[in-house]
DOSEMI-704564 format. One record per residue: residue number from 1; x, y, z of N, C-alpha, C in turn. Coordinates in Angstrom, 3 decimals, always signed. Layout:
(NUM (X Y Z) (X Y Z) (X Y Z))
...
This chain:
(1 (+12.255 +23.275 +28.947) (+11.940 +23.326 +27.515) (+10.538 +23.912 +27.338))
(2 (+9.937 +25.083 +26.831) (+8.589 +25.562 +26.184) (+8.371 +24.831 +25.352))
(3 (+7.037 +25.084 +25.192) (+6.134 +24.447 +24.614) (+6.168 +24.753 +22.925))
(4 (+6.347 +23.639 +22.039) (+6.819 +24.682 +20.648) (+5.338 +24.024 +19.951))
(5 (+4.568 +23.747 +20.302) (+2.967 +23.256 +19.848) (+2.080 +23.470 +20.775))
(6 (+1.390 +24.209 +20.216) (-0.084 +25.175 +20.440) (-0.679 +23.802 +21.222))
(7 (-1.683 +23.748 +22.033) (-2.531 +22.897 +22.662) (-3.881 +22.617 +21.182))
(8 (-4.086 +23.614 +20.927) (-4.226 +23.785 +19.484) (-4.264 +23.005 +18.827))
(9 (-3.039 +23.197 +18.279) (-2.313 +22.469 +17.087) (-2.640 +20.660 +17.465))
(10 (-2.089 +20.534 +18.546) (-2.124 +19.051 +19.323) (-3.293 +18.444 +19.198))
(11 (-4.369 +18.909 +19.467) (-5.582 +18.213 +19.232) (-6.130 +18.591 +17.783))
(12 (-5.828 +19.103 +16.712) (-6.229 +18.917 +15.680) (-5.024 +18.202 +14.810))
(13 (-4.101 +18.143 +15.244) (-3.045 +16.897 +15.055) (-4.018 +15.525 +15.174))
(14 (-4.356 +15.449 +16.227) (-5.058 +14.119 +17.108) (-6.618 +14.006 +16.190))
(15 (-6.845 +15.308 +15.758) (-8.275 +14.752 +14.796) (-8.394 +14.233 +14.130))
(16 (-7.022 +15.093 +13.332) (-6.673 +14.942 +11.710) (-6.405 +13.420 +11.692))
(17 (-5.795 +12.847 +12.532) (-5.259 +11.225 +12.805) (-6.118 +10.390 +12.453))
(18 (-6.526 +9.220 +11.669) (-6.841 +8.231 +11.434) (-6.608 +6.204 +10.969))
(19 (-7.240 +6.153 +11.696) (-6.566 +4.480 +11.100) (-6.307 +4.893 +9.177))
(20 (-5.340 +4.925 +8.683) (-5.451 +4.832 +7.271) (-6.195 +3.843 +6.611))
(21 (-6.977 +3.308 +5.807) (-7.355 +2.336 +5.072) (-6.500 +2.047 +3.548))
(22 (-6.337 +3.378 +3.201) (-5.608 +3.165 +2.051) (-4.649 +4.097 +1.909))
(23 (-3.599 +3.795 +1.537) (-2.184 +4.454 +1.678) (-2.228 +4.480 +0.097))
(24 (-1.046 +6.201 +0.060) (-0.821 +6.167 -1.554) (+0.348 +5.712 -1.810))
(25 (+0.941 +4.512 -2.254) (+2.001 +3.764 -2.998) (+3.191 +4.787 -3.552))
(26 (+3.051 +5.432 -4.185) (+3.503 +6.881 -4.754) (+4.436 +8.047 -3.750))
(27 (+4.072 +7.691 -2.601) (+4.592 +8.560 -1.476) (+5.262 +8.093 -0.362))
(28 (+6.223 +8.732 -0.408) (+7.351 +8.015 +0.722) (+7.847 +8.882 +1.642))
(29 (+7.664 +8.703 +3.082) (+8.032 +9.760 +3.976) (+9.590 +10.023 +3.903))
(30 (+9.886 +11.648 +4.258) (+11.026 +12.258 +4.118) (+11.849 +11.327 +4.780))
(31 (+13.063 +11.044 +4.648) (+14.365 +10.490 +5.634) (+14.512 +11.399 +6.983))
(32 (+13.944 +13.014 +6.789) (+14.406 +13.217 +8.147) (+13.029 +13.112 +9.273))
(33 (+12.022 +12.702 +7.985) (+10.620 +12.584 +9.139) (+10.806 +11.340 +9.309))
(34 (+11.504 +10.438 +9.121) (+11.358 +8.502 +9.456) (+12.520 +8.558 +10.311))
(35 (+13.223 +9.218 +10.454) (+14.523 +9.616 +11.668) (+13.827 +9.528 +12.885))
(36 (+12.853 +11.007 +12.961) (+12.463 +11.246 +13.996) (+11.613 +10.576 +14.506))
(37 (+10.842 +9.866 +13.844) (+9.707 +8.888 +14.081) (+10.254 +7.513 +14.520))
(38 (+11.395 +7.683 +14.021) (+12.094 +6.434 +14.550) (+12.905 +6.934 +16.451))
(39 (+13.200 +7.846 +15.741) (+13.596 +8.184 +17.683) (+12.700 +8.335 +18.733))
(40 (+10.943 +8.522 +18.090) (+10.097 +8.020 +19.041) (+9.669 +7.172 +19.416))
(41 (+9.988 +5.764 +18.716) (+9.843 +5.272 +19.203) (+11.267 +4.199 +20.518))
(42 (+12.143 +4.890 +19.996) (+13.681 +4.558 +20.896) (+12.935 +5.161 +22.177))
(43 (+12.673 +6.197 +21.597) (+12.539 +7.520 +23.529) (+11.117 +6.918 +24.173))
(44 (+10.533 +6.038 +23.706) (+9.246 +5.498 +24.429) (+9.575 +5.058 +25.751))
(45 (+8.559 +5.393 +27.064) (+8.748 +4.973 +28.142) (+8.659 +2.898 +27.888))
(46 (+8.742 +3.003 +29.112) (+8.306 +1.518 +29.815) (+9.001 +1.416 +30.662))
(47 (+7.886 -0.063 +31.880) (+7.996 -0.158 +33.025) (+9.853 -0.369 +33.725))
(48 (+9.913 +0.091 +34.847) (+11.851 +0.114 +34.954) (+12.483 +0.581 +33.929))
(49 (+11.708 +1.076 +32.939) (+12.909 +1.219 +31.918) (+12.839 +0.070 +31.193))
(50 (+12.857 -1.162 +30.964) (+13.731 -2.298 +30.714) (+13.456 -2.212 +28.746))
(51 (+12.458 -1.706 +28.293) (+12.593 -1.643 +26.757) (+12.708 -2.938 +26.390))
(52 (+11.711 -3.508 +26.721) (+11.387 -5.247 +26.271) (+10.850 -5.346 +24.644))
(53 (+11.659 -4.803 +23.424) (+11.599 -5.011 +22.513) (+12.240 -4.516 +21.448))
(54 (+11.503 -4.762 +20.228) (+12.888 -4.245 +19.314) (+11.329 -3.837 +18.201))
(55 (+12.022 -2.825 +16.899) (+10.743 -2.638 +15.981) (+11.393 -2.951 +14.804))
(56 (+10.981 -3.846 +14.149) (+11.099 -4.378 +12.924) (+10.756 -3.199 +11.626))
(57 (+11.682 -2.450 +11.169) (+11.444 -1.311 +10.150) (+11.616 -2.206 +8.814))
(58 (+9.997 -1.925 +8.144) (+10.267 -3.169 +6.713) (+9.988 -1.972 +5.259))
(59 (+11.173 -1.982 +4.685) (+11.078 -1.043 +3.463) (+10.916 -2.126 +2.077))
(60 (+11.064 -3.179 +2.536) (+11.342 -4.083 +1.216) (+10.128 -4.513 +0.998))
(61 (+9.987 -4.044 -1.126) (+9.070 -4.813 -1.177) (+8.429 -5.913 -0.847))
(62 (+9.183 -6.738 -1.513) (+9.305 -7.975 -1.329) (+8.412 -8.872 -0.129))
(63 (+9.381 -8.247 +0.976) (+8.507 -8.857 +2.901) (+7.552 -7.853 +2.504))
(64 (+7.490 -6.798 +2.671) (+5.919 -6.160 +2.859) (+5.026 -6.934 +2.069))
(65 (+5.085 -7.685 +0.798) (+4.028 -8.462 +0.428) (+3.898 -9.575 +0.895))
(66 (+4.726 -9.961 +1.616) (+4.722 -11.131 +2.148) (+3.649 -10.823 +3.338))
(67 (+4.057 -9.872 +3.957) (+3.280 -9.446 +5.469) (+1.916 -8.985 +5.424))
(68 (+2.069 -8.501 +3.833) (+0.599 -8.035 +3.712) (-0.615 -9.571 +3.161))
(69 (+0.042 -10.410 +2.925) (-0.670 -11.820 +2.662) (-0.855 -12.798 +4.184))
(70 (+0.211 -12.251 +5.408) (+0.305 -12.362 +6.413) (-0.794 -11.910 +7.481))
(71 (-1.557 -10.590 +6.989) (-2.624 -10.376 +7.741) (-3.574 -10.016 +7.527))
(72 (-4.046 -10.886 +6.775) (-5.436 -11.564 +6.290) (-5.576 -10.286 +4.954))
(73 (-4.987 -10.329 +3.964) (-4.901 -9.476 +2.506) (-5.073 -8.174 +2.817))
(74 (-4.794 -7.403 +4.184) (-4.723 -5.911 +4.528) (-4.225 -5.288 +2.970))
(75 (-4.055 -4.174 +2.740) (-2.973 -3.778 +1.667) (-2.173 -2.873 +2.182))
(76 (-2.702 -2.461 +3.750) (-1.440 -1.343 +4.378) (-0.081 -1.500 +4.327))
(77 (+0.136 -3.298 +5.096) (+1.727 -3.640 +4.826) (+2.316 -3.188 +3.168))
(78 (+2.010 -3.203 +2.424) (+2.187 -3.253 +0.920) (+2.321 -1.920 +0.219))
(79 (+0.847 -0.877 +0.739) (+1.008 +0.130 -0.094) (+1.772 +1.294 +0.736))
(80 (+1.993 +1.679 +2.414) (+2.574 +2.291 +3.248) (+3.785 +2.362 +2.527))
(81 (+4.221 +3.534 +3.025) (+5.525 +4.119 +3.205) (+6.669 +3.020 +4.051))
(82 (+6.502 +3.132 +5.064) (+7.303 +2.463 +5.875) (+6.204 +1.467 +6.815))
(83 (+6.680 +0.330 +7.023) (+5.796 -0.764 +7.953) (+6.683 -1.275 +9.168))
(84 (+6.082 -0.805 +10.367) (+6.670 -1.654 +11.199) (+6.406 -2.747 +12.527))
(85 (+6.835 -3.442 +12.644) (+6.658 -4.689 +13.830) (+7.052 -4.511 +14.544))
(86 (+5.910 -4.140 +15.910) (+6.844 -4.415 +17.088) (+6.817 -5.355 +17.786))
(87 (+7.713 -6.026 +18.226) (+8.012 -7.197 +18.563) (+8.525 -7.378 +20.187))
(88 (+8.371 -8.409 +21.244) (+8.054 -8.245 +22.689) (+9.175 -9.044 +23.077))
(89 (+10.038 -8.764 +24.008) (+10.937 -10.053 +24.596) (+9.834 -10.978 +25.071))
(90 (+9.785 -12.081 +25.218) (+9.569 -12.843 +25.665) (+10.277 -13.627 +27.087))
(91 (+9.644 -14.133 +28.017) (+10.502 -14.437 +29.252) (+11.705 -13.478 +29.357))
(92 (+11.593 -12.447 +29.960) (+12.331 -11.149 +29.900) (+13.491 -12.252 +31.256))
(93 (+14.834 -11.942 +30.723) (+16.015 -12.411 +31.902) (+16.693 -11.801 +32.420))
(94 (+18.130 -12.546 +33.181) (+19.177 -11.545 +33.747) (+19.925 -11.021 +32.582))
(95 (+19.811 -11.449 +31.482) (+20.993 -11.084 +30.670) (+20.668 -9.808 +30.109))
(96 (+19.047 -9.426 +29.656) (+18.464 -8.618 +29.306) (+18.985 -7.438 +29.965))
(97 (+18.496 -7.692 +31.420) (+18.628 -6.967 +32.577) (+19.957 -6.151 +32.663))
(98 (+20.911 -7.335 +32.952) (+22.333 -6.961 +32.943) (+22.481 -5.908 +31.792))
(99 (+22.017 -6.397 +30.548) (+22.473 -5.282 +29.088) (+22.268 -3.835 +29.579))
(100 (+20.427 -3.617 +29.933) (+19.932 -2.520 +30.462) (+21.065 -1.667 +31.727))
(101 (+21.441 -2.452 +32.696) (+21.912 -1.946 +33.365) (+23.250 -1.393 +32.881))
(102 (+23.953 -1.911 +32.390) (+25.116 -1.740 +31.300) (+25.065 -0.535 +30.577))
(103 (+24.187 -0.257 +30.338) (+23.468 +0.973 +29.107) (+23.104 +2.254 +29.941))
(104 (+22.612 +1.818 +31.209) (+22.550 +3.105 +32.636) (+23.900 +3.385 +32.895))
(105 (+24.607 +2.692 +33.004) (+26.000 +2.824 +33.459) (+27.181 +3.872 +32.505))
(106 (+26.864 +3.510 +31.335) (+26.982 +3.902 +30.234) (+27.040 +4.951 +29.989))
(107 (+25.424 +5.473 +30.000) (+24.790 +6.926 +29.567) (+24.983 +7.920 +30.866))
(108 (+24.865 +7.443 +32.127) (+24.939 +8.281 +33.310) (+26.776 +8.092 +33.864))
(109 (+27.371 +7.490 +32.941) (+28.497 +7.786 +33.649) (+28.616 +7.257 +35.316))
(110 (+27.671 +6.271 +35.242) (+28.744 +5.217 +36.866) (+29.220 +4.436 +36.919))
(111 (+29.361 +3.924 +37.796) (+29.963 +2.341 +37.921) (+29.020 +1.227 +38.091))
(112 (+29.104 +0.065 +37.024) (+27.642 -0.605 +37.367) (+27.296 -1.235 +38.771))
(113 (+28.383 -1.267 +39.718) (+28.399 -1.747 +40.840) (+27.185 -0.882 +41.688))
(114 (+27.046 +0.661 +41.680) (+26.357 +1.368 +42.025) (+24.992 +0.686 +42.123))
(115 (+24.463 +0.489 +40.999) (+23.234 +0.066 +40.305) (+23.023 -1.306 +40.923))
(116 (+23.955 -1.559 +41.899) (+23.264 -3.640 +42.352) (+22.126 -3.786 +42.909))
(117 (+21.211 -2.466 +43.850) (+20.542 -2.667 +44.178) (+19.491 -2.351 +43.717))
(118 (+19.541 -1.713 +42.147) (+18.213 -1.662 +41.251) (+18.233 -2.789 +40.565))
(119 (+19.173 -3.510 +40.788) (+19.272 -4.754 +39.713) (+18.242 -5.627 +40.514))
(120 (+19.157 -5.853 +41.816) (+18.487 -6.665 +42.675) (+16.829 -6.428 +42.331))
(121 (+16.387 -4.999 +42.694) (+14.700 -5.143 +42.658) (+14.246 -5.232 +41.262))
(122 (+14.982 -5.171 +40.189) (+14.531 -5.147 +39.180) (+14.154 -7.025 +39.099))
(123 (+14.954 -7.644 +39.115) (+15.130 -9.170 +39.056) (+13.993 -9.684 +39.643))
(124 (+13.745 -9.042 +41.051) (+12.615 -9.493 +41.837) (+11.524 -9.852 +41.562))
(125 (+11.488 -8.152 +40.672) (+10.055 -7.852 +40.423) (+9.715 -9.031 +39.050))
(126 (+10.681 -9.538 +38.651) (+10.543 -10.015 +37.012) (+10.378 -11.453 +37.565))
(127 (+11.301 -12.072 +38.409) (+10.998 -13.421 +39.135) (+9.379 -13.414 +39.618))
(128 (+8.977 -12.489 +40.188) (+7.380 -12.371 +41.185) (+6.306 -13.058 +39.843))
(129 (+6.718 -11.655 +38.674) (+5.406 -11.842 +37.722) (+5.324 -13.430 +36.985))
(130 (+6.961 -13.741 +36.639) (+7.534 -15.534 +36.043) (+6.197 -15.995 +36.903))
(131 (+6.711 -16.496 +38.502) (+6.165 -17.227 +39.147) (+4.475 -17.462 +39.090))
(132 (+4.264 -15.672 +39.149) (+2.496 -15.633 +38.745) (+1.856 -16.110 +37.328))
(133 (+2.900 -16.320 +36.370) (+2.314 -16.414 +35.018) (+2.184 -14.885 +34.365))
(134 (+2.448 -14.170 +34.445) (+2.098 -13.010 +33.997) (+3.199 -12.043 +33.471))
(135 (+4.371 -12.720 +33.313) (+5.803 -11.904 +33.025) (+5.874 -11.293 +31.541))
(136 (+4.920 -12.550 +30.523) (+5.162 -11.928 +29.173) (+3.695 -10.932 +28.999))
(137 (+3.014 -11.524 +29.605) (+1.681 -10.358 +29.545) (+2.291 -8.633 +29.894))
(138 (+2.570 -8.642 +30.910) (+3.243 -7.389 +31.562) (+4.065 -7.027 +30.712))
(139 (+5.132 -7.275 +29.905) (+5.926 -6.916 +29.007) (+5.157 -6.530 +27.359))
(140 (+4.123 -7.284 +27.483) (+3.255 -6.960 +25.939) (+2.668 -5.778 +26.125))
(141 (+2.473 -5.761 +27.490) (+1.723 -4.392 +27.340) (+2.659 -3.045 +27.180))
(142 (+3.829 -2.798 +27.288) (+4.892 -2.248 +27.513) (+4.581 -1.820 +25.487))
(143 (+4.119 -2.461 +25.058) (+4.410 -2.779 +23.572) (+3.050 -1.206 +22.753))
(144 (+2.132 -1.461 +23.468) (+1.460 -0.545 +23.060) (+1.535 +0.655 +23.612))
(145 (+1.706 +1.236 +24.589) (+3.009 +2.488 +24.641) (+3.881 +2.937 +23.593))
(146 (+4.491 +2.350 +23.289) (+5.356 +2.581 +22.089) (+4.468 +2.918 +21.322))
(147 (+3.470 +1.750 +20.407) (+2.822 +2.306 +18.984) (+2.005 +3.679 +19.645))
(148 (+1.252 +3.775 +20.251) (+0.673 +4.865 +20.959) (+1.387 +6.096 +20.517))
(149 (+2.607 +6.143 +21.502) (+3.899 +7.204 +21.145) (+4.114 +7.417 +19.675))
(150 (+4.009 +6.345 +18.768) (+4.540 +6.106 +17.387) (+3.267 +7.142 +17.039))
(151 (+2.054 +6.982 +16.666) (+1.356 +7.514 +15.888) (+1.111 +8.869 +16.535))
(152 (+0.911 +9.019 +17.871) (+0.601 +10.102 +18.328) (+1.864 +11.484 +17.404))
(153 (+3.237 +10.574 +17.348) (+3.931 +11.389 +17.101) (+4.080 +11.802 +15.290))
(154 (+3.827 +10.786 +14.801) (+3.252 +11.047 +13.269) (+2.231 +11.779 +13.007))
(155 (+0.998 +11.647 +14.016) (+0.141 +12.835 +13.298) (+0.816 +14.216 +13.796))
(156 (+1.321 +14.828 +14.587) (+1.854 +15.834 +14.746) (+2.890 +16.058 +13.671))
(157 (+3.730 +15.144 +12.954) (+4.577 +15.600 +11.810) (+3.631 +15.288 +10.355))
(158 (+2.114 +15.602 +10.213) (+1.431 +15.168 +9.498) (+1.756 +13.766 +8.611))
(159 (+1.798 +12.747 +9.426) (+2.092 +11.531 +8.672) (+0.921 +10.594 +8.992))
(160 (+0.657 +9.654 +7.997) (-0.219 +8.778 +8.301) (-0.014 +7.682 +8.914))
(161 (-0.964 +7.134 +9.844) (-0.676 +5.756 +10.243) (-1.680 +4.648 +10.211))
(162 (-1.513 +3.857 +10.020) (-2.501 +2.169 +10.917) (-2.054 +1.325 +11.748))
(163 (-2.566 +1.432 +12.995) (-2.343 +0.400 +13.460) (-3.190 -1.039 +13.549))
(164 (-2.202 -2.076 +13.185) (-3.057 -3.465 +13.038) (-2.472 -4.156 +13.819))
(165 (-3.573 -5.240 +14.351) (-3.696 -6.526 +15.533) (-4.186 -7.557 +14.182))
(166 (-4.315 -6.913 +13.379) (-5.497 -8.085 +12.530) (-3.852 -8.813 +11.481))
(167 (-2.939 -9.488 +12.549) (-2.261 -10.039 +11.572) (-1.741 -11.575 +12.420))
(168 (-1.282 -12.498 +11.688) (-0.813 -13.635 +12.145) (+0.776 -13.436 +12.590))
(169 (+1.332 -13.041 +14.033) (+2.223 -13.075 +14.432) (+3.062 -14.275 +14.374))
(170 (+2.624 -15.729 +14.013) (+3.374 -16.393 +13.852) (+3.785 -16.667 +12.307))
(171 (+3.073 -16.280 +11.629) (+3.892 -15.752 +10.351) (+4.844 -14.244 +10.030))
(172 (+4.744 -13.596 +11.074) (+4.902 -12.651 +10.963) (+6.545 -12.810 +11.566))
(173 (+6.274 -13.695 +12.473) (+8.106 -14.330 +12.953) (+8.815 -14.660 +12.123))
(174 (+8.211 -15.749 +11.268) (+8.595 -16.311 +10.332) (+9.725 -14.928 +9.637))
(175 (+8.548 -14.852 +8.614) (+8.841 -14.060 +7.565) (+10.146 -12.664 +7.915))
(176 (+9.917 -12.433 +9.233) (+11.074 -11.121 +9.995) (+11.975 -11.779 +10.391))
(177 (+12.145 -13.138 +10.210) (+13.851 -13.769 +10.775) (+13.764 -13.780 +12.709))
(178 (+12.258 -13.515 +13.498) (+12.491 -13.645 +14.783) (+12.121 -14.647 +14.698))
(179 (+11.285 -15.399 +14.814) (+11.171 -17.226 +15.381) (+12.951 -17.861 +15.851))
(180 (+12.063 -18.296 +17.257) (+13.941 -18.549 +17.803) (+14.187 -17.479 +18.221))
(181 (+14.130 -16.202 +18.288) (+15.010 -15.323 +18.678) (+14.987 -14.794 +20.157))
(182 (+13.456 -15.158 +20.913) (+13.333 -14.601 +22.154) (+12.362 -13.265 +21.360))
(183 (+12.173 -13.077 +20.770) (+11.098 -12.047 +20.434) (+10.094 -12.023 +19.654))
(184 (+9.011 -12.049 +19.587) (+7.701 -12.096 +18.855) (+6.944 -10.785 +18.670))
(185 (+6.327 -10.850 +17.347) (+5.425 -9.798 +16.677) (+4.367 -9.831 +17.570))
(186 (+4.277 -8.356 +18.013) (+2.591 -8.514 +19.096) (+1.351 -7.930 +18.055))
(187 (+1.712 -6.713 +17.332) (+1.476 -5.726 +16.723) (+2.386 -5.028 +15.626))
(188 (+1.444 -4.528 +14.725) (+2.588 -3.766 +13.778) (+1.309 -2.419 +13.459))
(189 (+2.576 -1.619 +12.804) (+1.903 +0.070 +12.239) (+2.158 +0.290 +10.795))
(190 (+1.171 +0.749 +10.307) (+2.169 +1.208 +8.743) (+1.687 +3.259 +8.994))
(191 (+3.020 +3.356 +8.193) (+2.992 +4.529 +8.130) (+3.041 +5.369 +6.719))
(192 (+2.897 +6.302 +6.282) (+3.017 +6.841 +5.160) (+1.755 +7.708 +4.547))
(193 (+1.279 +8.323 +3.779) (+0.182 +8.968 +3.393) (-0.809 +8.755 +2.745))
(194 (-2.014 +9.642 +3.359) (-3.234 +8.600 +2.724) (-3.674 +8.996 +1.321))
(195 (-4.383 +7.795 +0.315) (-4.612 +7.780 -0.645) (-5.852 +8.730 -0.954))
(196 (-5.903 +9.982 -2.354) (-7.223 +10.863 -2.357) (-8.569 +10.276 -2.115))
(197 (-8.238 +8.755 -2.281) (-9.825 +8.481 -2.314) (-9.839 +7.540 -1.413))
(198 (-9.261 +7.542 -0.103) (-9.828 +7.012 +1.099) (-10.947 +7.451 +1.762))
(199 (-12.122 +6.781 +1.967) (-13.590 +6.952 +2.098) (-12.974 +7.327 +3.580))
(200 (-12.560 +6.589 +4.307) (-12.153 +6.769 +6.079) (-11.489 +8.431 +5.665))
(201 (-11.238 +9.075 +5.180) (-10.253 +9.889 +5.513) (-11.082 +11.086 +6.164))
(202 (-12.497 +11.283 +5.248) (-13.208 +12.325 +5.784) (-14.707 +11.991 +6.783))
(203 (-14.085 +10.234 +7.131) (-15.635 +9.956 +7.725) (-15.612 +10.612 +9.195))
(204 (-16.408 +11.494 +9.876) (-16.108 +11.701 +11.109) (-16.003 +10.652 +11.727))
(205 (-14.889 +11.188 +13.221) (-14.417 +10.696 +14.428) (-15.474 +10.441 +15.194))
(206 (-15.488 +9.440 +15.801) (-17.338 +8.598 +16.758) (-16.031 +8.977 +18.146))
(207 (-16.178 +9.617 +18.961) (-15.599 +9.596 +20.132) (-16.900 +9.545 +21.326))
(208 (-16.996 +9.093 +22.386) (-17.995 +9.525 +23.177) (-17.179 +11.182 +23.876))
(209 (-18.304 +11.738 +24.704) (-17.956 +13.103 +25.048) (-16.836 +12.945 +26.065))
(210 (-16.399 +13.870 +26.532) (-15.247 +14.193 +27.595) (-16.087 +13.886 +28.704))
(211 (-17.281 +14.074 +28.722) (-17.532 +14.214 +30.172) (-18.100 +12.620 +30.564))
(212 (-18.012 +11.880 +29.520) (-18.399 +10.181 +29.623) (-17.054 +9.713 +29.783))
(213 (-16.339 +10.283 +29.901) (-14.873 +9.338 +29.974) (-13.783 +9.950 +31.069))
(214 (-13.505 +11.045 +31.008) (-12.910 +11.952 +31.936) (-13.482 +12.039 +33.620))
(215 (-12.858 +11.424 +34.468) (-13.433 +11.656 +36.069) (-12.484 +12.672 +36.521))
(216 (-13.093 +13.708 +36.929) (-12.693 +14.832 +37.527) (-12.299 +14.692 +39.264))
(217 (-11.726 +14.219 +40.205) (-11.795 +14.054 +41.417) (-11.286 +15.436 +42.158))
């Protein structure tokens, strides 16, 4: 596949990008740009594969005000286009596992019998981290990959985003119908376009230089 974006284009995609502060209410991303934005975040890597989550897409008024009283009076949940939660398996299992493998079997056309011995190391590896304490940590992180992927891929279809930590995930269960479910809010994004008179929109980018961050070996 060539390259159909300039190196160019890509990093002034990546300039243009900002945490939104204020979204315009008034504007609602196209159906075929919330498609694709939605298939980036389906096509997001993570570790084995295993896709330890699900993203909560919230169009309704209604919960978005709820969510936006949820993390600490933001107004992104509220005035965005589209808002979404992503949310983490928790104690990742065999059944999970089994689904995943089910879904390889599936898409590649084998027999899941083939696959026993990725199962096997897959299980292993998920028993090792249980035992260490560290199984849902390792899986949360799996979580910001995705939003990463998510916005990276919105500013390239000029869309706006925020991403927020600044919210109460256990209201945030609540209110999305997961509490109980095996999955919890780690993080959420809002998306949609920014308002003319967002002060952030034209404040420059504080990056340190390439050559403070980049090791060349």
């Amino acid at each position: 596949m060539s390259a159909s974006l300039a190196p160019a284009q890509l990093v002034a995609a990546l300039n243009w990008r900002y945490a939104t502060k204020k979204f315009d209410p008034a504007k609602t991303i196209p159906a075929a740009e919330w498609a694709a934005l939605e298939q980036a975040l389906v096509l997001t890597p993570s570790s084995i594969g295993l896709q330890p989550w699900k993203f909560v897409v919230v169009t309704d008024p209604g919960v978005r005000a709820q969510l936006a009283a949820a993390s600490y009076r933001q107004t992104q949940p509220a005035d965005c286009s589209h808002f979404v939660a992503l949310a983490v398996r928790r104690d990742l299992d065999v059944d999970h596992v089994d689904r995943h493998i089910g879904r390889m079997a599936e898409v590649r056309g084998i027999a899941v019998e083939t696959l026993a011995k990725f199962r096997a190391m897959t299980l292993g590896n998920l028993d090792r981290a249980r035992a260490e304490g560290r199984l849902d940590t390792w899986q949360m992180h799996q979580i910001y990959i995705a939003l990463g992927q998510f916005m990276a891929a919105a500013a390239v279809l000029g869309i706006d985003t925020c991403p927020m930590e600044g919210i109460d995930p256990a209201q945030y269960d609540e209110i999305l119908g997961l509490t109980g479910s095996g999955y919890t809010t780690v993080v959420a994004c809002a998306a949609g376009y920014r308002a003319a008179d967002d002060k952030y929109a034209t404040t420059p980018k504080v990056r340190f230089k390439p050559e403070d961050v980049i090791v060349r070996i």
